[in-house]
C-alpha positions as CSV (number, residue, x, y, z in Angstrom):
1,X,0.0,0.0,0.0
2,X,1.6,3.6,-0.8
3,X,1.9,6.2,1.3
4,X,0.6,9.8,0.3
5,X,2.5,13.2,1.7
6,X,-0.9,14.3,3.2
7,X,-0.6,11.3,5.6
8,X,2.9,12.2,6.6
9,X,2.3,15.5,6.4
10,X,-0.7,15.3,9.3
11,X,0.9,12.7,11.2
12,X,4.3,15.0,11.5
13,X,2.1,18.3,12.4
14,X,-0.1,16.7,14.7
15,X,2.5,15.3,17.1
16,X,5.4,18.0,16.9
17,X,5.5,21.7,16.1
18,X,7.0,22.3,12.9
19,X,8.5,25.6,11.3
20,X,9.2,24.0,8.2
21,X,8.3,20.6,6.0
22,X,9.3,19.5,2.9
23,X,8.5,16.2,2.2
24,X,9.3,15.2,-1.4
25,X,8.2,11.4,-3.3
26,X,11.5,10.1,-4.8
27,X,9.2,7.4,-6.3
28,X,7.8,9.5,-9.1
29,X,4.4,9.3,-7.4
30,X,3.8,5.6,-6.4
31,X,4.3,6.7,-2.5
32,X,7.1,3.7,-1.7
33,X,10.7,6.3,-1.3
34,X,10.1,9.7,0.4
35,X,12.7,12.3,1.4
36,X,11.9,15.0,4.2
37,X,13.0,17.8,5.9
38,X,11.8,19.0,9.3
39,X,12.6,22.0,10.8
40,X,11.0,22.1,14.8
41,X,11.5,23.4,18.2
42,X,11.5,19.9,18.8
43,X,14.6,18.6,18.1
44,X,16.3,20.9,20.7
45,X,19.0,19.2,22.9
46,X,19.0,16.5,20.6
47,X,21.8,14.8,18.3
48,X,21.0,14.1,15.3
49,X,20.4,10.1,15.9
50,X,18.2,10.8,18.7
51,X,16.1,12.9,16.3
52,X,16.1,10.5,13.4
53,X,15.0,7.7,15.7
54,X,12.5,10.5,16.9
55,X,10.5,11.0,13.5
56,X,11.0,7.2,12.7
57,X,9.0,6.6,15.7
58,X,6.5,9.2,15.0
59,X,6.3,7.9,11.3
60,X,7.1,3.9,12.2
61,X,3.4,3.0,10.0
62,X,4.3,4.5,7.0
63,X,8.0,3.9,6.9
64,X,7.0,-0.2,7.1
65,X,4.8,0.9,3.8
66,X,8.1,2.3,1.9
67,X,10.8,0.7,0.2
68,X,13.6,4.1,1.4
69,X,13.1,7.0,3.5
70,X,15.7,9.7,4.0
71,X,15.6,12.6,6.2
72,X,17.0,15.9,7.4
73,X,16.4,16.8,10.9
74,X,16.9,20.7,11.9
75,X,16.2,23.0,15.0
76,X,15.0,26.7,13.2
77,X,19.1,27.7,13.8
78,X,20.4,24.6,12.6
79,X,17.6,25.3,9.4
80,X,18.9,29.0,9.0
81,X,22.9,28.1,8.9
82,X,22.5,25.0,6.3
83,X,19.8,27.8,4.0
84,X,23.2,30.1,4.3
85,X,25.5,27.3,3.1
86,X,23.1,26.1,0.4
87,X,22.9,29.6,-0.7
88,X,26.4,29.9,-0.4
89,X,27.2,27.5,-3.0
């Protein structure tokens, strides 16, 4: 069964605050590889594995649905330095 961005997009909003989502099919539509970037209040305090395993938890239904999932973890600072450096380049 595929996944849809709406239902990681609700499922992300509704159990953390987020400042910024971008959650992108890799699978040219069939919902089975998704990238994401989250940018949340959050994620303060902690490292970037203890985040990942964070929004795998939150998402742990739909990642069993996908064949890859990659993501990007950021605090709003974190998210304002790496826009710098990507801006940068």
């Amino acid at each position: 069964m595929a996944v849809d961005t709406v239902e990681l997009e609700t499922t992300l909003r509704t159990s953390i605050p987020i400042s910024h989502l971008e959650i992108i099919d890799q699978s040219n539509g069939c919902g089975e590889n998704y990238a994401i970037l989250v940018v949340s209040d959050a994620f303060e305090g902690k490292n970037t594995l203890a985040r990942h395993r964070f929004v795998n938890e939150l998402l742990k239904k739909q990642i069993a649905q996908m064949h890859a999932f990659s993501q990007k973890t950021f605090t709003p600072k974190q998210y304002e330095t790496w826009l710098e450096r990507q801006n940068a380049s």
